[in-house]
Biotite code that builds the C-alpha atoms (Angstrom):
import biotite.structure as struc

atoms = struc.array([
    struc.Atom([22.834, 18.217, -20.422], chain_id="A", res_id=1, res_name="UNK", atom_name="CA", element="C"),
    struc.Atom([23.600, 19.101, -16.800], chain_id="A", res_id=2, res_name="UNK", atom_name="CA", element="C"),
    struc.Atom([20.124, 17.565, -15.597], chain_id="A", res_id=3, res_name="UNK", atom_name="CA", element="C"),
    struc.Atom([21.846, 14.134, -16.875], chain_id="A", res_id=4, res_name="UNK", atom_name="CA", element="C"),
    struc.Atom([24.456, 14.362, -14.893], chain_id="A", res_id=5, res_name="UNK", atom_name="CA", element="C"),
    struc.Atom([23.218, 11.256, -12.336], chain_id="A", res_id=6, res_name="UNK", atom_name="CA", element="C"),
    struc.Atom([21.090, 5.725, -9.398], chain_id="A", res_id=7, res_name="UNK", atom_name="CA", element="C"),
    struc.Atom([20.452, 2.143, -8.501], chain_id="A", res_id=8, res_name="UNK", atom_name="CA", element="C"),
    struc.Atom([20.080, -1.777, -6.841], chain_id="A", res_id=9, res_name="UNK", atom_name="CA", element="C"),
    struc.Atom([18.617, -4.154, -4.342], chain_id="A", res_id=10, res_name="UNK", atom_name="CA", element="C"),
    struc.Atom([20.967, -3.048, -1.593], chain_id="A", res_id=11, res_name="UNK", atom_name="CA", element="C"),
    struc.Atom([19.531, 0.239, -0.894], chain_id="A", res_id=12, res_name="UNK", atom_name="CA", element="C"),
    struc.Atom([16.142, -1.553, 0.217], chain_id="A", res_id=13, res_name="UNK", atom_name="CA", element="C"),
    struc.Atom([14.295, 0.046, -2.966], chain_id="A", res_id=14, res_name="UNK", atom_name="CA", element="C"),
    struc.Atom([13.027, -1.598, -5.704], chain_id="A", res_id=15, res_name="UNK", atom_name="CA", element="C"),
    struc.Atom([13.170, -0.456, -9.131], chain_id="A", res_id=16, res_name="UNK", atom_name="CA", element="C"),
    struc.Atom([9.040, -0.515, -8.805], chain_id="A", res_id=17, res_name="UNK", atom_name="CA", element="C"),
    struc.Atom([9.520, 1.899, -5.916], chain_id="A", res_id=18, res_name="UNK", atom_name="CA", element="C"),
    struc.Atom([11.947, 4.203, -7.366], chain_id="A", res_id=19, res_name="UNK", atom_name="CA", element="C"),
    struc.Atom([9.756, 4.500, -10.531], chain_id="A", res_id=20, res_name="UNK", atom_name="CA", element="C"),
    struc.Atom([6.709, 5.347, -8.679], chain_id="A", res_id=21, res_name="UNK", atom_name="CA", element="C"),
    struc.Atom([8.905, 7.896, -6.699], chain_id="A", res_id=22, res_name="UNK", atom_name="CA", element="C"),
    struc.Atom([9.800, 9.393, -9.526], chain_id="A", res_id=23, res_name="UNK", atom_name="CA", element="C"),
    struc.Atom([7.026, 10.155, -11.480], chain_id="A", res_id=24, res_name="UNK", atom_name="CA", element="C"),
    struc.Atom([5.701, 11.313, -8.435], chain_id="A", res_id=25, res_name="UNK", atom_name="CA", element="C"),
    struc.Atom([8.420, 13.830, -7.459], chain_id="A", res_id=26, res_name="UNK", atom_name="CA", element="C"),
    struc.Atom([8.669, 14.984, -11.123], chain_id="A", res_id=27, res_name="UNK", atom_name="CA", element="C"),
    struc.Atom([4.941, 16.104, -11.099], chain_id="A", res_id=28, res_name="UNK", atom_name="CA", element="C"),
    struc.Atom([5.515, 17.864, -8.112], chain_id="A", res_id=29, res_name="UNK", atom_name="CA", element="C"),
    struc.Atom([8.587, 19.427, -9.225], chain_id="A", res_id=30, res_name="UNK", atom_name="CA", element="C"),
    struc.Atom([6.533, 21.546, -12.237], chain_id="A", res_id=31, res_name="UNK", atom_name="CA", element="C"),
    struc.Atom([6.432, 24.504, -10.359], chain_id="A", res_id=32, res_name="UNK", atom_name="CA", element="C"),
    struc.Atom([4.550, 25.973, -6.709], chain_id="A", res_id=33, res_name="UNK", atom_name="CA", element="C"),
    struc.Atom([1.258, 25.339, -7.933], chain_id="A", res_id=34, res_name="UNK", atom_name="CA", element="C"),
    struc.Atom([2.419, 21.499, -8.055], chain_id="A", res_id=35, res_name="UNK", atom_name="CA", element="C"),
    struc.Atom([3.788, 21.460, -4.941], chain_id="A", res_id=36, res_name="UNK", atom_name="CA", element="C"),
    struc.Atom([1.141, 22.950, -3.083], chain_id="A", res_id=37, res_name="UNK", atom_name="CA", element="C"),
    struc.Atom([-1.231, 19.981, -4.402], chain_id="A", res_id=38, res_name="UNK", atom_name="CA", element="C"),
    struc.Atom([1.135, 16.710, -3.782], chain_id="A", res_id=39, res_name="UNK", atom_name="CA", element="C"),
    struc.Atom([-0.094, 14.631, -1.107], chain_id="A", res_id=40, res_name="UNK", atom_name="CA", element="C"),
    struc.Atom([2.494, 14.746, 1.493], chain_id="A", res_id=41, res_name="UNK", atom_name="CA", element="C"),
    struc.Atom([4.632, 17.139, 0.854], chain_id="A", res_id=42, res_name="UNK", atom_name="CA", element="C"),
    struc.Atom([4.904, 20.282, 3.235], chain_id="A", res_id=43, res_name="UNK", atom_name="CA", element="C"),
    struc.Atom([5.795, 23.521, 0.996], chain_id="A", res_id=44, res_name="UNK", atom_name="CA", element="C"),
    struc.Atom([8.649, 25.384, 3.510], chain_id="A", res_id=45, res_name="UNK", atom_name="CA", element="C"),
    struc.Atom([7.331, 28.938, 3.020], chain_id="A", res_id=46, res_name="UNK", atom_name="CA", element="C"),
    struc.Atom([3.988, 27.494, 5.123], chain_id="A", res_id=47, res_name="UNK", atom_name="CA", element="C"),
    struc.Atom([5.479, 25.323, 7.151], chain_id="A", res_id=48, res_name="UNK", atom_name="CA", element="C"),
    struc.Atom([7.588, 28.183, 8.636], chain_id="A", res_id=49, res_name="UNK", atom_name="CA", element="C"),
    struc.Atom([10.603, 26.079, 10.151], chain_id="A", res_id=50, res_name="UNK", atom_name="CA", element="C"),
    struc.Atom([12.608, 22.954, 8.930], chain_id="A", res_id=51, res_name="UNK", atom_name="CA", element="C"),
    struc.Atom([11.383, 19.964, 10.766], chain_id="A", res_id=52, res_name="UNK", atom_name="CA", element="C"),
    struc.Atom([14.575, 18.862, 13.183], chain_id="A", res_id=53, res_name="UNK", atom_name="CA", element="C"),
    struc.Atom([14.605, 15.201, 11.499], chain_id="A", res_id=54, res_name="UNK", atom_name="CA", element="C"),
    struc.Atom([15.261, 16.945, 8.376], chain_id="A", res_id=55, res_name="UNK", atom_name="CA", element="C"),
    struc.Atom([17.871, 19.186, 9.791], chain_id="A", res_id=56, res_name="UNK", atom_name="CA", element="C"),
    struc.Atom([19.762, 16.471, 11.756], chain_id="A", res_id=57, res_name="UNK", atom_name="CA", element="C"),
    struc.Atom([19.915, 14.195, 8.419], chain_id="A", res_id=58, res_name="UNK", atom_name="CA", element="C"),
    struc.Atom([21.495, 17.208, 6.193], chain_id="A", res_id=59, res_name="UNK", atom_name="CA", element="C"),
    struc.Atom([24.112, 17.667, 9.184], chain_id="A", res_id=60, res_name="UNK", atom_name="CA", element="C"),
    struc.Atom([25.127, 14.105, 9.399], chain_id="A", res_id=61, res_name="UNK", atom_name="CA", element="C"),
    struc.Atom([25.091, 14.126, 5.234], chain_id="A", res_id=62, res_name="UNK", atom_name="CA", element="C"),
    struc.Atom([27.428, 17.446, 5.390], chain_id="A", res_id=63, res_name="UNK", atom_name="CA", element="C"),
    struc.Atom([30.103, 15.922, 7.929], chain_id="A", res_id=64, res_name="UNK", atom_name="CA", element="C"),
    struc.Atom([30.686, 12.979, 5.348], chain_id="A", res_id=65, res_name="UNK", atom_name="CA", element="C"),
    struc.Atom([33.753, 14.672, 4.004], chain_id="A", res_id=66, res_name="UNK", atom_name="CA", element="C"),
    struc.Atom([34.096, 11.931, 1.436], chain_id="A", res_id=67, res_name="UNK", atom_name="CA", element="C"),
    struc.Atom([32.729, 8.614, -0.150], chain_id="A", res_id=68, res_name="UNK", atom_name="CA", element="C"),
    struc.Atom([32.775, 6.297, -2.950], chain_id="A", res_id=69, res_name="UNK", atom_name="CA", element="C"),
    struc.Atom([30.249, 3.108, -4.106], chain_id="A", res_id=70, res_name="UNK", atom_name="CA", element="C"),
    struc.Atom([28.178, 2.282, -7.378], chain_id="A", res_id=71, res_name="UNK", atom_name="CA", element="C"),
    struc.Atom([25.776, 3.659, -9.079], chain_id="A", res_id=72, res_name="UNK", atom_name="CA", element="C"),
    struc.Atom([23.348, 3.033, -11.205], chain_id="A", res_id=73, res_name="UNK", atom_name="CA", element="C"),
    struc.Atom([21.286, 5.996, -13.310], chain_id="A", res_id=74, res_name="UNK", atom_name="CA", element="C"),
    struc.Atom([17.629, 6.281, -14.638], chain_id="A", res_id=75, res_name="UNK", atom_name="CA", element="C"),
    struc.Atom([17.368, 9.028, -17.599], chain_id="A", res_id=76, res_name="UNK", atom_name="CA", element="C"),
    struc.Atom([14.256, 10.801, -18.350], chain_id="A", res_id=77, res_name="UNK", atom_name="CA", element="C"),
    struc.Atom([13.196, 8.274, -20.587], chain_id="A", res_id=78, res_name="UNK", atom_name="CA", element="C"),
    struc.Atom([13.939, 5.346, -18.640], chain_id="A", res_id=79, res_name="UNK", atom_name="CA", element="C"),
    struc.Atom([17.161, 4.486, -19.875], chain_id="A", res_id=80, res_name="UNK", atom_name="CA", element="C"),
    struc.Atom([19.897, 3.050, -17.545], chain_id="A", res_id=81, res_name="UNK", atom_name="CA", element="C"),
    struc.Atom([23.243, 3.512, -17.055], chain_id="A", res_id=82, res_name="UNK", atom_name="CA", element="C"),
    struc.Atom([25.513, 2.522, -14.197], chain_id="A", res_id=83, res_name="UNK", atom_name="CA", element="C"),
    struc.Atom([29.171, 2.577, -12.830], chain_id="A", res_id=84, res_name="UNK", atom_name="CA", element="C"),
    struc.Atom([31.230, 3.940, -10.155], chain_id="A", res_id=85, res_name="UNK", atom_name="CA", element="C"),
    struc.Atom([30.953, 7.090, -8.503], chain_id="A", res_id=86, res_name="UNK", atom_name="CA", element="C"),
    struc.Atom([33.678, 9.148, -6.205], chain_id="A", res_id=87, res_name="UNK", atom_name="CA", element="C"),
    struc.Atom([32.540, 12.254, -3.924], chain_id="A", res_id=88, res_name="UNK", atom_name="CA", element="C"),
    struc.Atom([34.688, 14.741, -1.923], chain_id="A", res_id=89, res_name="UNK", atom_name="CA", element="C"),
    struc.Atom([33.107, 17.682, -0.239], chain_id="A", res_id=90, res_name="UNK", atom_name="CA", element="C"),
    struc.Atom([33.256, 20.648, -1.087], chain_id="A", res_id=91, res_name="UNK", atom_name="CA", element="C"),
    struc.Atom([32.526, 20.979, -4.405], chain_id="A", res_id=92, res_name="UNK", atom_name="CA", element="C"),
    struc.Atom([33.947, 17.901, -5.936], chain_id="A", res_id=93, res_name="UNK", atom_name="CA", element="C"),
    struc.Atom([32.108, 14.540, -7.466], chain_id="A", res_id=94, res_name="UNK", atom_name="CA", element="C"),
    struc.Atom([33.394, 11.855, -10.214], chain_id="A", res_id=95, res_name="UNK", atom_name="CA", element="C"),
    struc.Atom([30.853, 9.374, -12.173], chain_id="A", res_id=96, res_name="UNK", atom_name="CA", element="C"),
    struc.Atom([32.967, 7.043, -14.083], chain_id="A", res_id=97, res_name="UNK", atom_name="CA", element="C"),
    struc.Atom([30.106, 5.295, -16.107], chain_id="A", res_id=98, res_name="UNK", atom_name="CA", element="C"),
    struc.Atom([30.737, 1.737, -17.441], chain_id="A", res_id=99, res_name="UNK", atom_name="CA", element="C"),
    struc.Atom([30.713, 0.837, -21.270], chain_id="A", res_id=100, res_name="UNK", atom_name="CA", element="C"),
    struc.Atom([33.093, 1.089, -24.097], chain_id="A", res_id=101, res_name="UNK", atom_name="CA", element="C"),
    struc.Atom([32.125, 4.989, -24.691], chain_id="A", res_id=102, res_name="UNK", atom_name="CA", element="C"),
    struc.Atom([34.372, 5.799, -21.743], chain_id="A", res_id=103, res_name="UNK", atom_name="CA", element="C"),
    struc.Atom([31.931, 8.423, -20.342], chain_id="A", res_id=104, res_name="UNK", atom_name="CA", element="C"),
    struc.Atom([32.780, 10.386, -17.680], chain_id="A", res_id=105, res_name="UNK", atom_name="CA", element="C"),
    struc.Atom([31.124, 13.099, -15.304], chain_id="A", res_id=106, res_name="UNK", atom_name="CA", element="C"),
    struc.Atom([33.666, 15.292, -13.200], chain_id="A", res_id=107, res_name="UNK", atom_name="CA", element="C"),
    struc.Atom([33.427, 18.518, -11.033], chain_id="A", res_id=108, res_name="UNK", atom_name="CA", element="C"),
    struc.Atom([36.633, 19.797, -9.676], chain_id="A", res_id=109, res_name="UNK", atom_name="CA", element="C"),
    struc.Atom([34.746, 22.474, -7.280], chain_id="A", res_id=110, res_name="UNK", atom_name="CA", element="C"),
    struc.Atom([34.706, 25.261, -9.641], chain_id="A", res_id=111, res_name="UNK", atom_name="CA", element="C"),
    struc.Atom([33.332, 23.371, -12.555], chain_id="A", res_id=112, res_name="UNK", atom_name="CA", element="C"),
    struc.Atom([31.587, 19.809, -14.190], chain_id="A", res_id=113, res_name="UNK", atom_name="CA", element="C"),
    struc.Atom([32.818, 18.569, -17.727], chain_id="A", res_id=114, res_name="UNK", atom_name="CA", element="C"),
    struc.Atom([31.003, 15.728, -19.084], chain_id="A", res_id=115, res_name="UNK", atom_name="CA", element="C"),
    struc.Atom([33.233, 14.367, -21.345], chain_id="A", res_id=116, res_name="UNK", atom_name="CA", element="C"),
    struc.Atom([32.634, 11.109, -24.269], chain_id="A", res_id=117, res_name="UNK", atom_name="CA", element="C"),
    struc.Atom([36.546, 10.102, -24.840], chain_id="A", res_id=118, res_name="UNK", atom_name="CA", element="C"),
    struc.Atom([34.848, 7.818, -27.404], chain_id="A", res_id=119, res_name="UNK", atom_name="CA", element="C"),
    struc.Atom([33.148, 10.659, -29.495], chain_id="A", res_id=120, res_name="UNK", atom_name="CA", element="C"),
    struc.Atom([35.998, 12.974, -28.627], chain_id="A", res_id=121, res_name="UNK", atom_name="CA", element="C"),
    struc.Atom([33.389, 15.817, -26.594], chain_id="A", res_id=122, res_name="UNK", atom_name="CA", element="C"),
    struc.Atom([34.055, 17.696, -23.932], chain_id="A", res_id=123, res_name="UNK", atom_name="CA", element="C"),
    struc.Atom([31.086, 20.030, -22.361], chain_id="A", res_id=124, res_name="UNK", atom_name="CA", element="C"),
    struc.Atom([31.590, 22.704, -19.626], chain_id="A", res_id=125, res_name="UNK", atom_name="CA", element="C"),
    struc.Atom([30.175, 24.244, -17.333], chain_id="A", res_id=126, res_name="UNK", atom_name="CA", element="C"),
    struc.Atom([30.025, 26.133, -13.903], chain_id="A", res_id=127, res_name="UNK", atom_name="CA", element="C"),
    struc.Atom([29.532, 24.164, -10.822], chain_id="A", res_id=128, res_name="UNK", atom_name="CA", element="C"),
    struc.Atom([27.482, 26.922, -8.991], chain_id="A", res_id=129, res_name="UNK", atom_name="CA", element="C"),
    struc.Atom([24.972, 27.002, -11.770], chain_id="A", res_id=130, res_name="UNK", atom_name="CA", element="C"),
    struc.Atom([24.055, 23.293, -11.688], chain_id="A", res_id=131, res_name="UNK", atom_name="CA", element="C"),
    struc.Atom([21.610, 21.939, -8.750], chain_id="A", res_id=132, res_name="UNK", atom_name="CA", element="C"),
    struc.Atom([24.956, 19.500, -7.739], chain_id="A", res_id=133, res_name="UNK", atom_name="CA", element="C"),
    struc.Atom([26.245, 22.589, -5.905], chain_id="A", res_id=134, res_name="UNK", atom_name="CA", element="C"),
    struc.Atom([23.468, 21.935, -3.507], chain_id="A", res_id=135, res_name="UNK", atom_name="CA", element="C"),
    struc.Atom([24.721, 18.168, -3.092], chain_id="A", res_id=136, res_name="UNK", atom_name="CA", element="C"),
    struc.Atom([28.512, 18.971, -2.617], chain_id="A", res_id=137, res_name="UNK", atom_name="CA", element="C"),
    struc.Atom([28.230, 22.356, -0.556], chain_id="A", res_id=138, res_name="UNK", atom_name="CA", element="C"),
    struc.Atom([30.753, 22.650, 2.284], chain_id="A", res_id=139, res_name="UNK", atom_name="CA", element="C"),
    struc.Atom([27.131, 22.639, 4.395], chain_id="A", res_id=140, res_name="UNK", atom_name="CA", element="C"),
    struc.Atom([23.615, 21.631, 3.147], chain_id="A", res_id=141, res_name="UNK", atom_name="CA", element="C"),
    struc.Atom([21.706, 24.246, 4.173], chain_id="A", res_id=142, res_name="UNK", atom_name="CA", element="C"),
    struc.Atom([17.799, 23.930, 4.607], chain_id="A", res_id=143, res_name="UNK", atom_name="CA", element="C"),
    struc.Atom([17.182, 27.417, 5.709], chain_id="A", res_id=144, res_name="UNK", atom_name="CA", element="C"),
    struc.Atom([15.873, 30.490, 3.305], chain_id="A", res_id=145, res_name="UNK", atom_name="CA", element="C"),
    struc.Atom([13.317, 29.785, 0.063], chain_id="A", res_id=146, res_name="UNK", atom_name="CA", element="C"),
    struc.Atom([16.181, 26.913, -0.850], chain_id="A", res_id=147, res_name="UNK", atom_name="CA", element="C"),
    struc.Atom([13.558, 24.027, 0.205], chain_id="A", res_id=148, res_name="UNK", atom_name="CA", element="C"),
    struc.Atom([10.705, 23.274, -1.771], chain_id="A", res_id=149, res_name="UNK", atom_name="CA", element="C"),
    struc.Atom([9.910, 20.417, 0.472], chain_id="A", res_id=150, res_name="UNK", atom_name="CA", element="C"),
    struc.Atom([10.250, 18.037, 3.107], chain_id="A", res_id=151, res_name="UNK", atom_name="CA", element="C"),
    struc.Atom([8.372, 14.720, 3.413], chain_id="A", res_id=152, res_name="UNK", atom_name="CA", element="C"),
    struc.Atom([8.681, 12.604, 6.176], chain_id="A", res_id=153, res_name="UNK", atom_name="CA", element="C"),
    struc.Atom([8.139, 8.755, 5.526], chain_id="A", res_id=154, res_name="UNK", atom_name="CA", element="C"),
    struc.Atom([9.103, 5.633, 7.723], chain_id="A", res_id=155, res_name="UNK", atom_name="CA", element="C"),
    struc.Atom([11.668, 4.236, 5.389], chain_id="A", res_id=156, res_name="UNK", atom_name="CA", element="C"),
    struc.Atom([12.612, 7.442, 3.877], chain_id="A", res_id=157, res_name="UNK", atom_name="CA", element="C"),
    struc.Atom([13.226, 10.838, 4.265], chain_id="A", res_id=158, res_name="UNK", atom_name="CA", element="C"),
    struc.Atom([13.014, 13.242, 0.940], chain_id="A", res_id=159, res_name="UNK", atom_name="CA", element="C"),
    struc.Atom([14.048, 16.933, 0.792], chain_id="A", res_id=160, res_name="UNK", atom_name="CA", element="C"),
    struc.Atom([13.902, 18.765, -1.969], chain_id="A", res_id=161, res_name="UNK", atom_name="CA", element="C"),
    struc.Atom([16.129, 22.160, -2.760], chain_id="A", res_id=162, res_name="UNK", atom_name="CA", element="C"),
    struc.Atom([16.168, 24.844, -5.255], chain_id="A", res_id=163, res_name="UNK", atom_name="CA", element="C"),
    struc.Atom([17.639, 28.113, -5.694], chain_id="A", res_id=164, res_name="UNK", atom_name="CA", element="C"),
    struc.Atom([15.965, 29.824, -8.919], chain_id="A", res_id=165, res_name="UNK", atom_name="CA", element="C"),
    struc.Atom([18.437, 32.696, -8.493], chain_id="A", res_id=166, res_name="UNK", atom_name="CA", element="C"),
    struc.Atom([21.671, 30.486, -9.427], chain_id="A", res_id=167, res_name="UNK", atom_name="CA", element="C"),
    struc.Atom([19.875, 28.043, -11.587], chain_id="A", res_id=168, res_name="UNK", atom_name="CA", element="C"),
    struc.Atom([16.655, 28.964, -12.745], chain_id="A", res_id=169, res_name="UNK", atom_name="CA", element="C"),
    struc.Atom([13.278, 25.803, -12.227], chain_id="A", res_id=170, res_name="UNK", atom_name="CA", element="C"),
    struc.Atom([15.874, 22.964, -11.984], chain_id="A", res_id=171, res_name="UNK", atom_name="CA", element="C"),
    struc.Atom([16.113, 21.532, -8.393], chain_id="A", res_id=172, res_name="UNK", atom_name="CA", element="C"),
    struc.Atom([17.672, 18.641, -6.591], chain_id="A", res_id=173, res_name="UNK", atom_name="CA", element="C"),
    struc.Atom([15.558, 16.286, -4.363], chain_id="A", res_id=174, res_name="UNK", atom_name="CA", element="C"),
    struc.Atom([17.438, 14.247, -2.182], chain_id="A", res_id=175, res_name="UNK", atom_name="CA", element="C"),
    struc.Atom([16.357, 11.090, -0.276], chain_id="A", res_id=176, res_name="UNK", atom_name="CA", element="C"),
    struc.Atom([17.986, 9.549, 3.045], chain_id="A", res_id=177, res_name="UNK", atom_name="CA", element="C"),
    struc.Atom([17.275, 6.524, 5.129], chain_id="A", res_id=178, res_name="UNK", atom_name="CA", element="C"),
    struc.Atom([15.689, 8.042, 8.398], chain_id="A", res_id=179, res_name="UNK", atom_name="CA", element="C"),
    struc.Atom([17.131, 5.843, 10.666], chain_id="A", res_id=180, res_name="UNK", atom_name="CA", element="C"),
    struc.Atom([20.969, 5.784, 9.586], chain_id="A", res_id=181, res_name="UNK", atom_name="CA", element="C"),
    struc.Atom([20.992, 9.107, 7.778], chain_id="A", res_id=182, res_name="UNK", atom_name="CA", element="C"),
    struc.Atom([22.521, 7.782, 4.808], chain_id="A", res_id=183, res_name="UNK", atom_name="CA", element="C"),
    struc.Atom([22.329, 9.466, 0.849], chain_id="A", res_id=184, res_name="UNK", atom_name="CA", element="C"),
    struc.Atom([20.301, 6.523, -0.847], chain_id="A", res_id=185, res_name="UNK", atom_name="CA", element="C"),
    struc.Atom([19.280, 8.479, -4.326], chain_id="A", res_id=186, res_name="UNK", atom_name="CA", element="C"),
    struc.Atom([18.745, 11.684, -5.722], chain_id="A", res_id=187, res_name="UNK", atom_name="CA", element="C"),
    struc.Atom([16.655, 12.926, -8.373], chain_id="A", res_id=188, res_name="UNK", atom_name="CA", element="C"),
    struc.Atom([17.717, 16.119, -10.982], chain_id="A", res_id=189, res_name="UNK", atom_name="CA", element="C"),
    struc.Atom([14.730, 17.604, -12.148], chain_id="A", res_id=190, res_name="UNK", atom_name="CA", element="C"),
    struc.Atom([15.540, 20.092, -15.054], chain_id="A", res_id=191, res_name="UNK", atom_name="CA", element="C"),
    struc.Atom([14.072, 23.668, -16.504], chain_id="A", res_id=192, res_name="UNK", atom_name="CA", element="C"),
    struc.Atom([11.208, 20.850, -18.561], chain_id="A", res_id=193, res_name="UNK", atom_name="CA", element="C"),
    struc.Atom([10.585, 19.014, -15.515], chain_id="A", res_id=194, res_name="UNK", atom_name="CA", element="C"),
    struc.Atom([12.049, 15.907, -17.005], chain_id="A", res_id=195, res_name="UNK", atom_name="CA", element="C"),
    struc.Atom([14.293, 13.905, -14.052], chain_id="A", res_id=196, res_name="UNK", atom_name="CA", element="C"),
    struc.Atom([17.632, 11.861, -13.959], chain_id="A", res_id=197, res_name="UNK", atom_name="CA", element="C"),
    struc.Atom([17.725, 9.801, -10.878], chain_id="A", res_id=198, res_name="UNK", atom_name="CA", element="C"),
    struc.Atom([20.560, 8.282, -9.216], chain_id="A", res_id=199, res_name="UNK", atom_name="CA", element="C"),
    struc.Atom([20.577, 5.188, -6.578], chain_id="A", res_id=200, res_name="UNK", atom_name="CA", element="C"),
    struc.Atom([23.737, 4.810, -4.877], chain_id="A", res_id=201, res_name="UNK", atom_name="CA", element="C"),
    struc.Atom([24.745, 1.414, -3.205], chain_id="A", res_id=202, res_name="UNK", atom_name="CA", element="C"),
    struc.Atom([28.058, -0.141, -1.869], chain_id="A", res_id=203, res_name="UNK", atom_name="CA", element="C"),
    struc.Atom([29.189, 2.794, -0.405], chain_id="A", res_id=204, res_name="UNK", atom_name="CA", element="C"),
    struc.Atom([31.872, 3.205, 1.685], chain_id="A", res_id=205, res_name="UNK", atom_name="CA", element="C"),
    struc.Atom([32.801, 6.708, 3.750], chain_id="A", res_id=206, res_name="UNK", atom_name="CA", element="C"),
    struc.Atom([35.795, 8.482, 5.342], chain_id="A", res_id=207, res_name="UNK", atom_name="CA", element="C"),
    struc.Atom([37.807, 7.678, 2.143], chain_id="A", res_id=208, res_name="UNK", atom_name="CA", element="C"),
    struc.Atom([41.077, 9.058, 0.401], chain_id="A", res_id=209, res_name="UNK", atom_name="CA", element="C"),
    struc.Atom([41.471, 9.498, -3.190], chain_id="A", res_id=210, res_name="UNK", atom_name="CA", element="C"),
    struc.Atom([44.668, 9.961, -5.726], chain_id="A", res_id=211, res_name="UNK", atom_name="CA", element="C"),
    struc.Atom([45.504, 13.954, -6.423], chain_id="A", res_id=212, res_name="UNK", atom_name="CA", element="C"),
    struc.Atom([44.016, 13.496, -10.082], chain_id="A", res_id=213, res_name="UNK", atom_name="CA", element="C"),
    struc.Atom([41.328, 11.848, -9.099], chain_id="A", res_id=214, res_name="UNK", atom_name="CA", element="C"),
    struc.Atom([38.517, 14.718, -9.913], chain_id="A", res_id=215, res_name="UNK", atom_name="CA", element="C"),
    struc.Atom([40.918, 16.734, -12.278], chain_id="A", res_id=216, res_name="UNK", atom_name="CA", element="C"),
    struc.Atom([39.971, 18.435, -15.114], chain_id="A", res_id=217, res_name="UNK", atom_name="CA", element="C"),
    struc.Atom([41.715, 18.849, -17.809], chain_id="A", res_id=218, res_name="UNK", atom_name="CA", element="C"),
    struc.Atom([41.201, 22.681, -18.978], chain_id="A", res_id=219, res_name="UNK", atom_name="CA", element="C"),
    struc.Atom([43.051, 22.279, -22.416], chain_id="A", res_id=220, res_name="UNK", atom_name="CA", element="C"),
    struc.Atom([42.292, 19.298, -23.897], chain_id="A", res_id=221, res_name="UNK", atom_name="CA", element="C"),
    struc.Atom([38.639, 20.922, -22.977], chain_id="A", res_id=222, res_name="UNK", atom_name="CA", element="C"),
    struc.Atom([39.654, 24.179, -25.389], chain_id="A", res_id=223, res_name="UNK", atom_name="CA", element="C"),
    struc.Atom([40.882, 21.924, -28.025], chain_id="A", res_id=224, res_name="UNK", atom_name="CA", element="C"),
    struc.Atom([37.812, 19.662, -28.701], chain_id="A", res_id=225, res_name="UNK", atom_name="CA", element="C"),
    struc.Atom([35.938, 22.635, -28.777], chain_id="A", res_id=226, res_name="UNK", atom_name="CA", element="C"),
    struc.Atom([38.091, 24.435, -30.794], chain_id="A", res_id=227, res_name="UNK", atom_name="CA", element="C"),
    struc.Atom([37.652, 21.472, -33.377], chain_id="A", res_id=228, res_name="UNK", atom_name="CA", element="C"),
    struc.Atom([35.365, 22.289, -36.658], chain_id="A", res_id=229, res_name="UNK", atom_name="CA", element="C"),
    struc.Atom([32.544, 20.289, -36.906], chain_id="A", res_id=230, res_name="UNK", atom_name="CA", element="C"),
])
């Protein structure tokens, strides 16, 4: 479930025509090397030998935004969409409070990210560090080492995508940022199958301050919907 963890309006400049044909594309060229190496483009990192600066400079400026907060609106693999509001404090922290009467919530507290249904009473766990968000919420995005898969360089967008197969196996994270500004627009989770959630952010507003409880999780009521019998 941790690839559906996450976009989506006219605001960002994309249309929903665009961000479909962006993500078929990227999912293709997320199956594996042999992909990559074929996708018109895209510039694997391990020939390409350094990080183009433009890339660099636009992970920096995304790094030194210690916090922000706008809407959302989510693609799942099979087209379905969800939206809401989403809440993100680096390091290691990110809320998705998703609208509808089902009440369903995405938080990581910096250690770990519960998806949780208050309507259907789950709550599922799991490590931070071994979902591709830890790449999105790290202290420091880091494009140096086998951690990019690619950069491509566009004039209305810039799209890096990151991977670490040690920590989390053939999921990866590909991230996309307005060149000029160096603003997050979307992101695309690509899991293990090579299916993708995408997320389009809009409204956002930076340099924010949230309540103390505001990407809590609850550890106990956790242990005692799971320790429920079917």
């Amino acid at each position: 479930m941790t690839n559906q963890i996450f976009a989506t309006a006219a605001e960002t400049g994309f249309s929903r025509r665009r961000l479909i044909r962006l993500g078929l594309g990227l999912g293709l060229a997320c199956v594996g090397a042999a992909a990559l190496n074929i996708t018109p483009g895209f510039t694997p990192e391990a020939a390409a030998q350094t990080v183009p600066a433009a890339a660099q400079r636009i992970a920096d400026h995304f790094s030194s935004v210690r916090s922000m907060t706008g809407e959302f609106v989510q693609f799942g693999p099979k087209g379905e969409q969800t939206g809401g509001k989403f809440f993100l404090e680096r390091p290691g922290k990110i809320r998705f409070n998703y609208d509808g009467s089902s009440k369903f919530r995405v938080i990581a507290d910096g250690k770990s990210v519960v998806i949780l249904n208050q309507k259907l009473q789950t709550s599922d766990l799991y490590p931070l560090s071994k979902t591709p968000l830890k790449l999105l919420l790290d202290e420091r995005i880091d494009l140096s080492g086998d951690k990019v898969r690619s950069v491509k360089q566009e004039d209305d967008l810039t799209t890096i995508q990151l991977a670490d197969k040690s920590v989390f196996g053939n999921a990866m994270i590909t991230m996309m940022f307005d060149p000029k500004t160096f603003e997050l627009r979307q992101w695309t989770i690509t899991d293990a199958q090579g299916k993708d959630t995408t997320v389009m952010i809009f409204n956002v507003q930076e340099g924010v301050r949230f309540a103390a409880d505001t990407f809590t999780i609850d550890y106990r009521a956790n242990r005692v919907l799971n320790s429920k019998g079917p």
